[in-house]
VEXMI-213453 format. One record per residue (C-alpha): residue number from 0; residue in one letter; z, y, x. Coordinates in pm, whole numbers. Each point is the difference from the previous one (the first is absolute). Last residue first. Layout:
# VEXMI-213453
n:res:c3:c2:c1
NUM:A:Z:Y:X
...
//
This chain:
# VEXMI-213453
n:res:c3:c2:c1
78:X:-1148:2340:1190
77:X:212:-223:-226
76:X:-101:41:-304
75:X:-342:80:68
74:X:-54:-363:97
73:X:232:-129:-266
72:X:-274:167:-286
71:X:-263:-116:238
70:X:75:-381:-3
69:X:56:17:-375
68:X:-323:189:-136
67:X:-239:-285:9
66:X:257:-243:-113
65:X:38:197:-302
64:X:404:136:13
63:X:204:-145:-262
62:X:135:-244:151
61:X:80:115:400
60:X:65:369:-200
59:X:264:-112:-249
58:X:170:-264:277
57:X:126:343:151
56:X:-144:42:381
55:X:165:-65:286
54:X:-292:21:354
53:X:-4:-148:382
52:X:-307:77:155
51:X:-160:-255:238
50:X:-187:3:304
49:X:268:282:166
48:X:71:-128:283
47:X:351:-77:-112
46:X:-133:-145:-298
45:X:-194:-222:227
44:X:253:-86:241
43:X:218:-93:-305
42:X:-279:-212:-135
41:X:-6:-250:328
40:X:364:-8:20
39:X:-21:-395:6
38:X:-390:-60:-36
37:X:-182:108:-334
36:X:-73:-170:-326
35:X:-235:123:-341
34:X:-106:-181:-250
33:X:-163:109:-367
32:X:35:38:-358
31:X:92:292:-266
30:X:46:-52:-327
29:X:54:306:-226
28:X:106:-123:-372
27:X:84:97:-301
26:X:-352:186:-87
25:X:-276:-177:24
24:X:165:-302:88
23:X:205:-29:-344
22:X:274:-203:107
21:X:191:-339:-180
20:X:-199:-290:58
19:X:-306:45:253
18:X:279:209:141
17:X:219:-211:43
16:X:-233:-325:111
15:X:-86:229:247
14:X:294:74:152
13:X:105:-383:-31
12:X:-340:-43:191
11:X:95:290:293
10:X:375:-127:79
9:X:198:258:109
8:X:-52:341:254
7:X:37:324:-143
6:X:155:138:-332
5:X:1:293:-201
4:X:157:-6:-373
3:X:316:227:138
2:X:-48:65:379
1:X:-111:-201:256
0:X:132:-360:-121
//
C-alpha cells in the first residue's frame, strides 16, 4: 500500500482477475507495468548526479492528470 486505494507490487493475474471483476478500466483504474533494477547504491549515485528528479505530488493530480499532461505538470513543479 502507497497511499489509500494505491498499491505496487502483488500478484499480476489476481490483479486482473479484480478488475476484470469489480473495476471499470476506463476510469477506476491506472495500471502501470514495467522492471527496473540497479547495482547496490547504483540509484543513489544517480540521484546524486542528478539523472533523476525526485517529486510529491497529491494522488488528485497523478489520477486525474491525462497521461500526456502528467510528466510535465511534475516537471514544472519542481523546477
Amino acid at each position: 500500500l502507497i497511499a489509500d486505494g494505491v498499491y505496487m507490487g502483488g500478484n499480476f493475474q489476481q490483479a486482473l482477475s479484480y478488475i476484470n471483476q469489480h473495476l471499470h478500466p476506463e476510469k477506476d483504474i491506472k495500471l502501470l507495468l514495467g522492471y527496473c533494477g540497479w547495482d547496490a547504491e547504483q540509484l543513489e549515485a544517480e540521484i546524486k548526479e542528478g539523472s533523476w528528479l525526485n517529486a510529491s505530488a497529491p494522488l488528485a493530480v497523478i489520477f486525474e492528470e491525462s497521461a500526456e499532461m502528467l510528466w510535465e505538470k511534475l516537471y514544472q513543479q519542481i523546477m
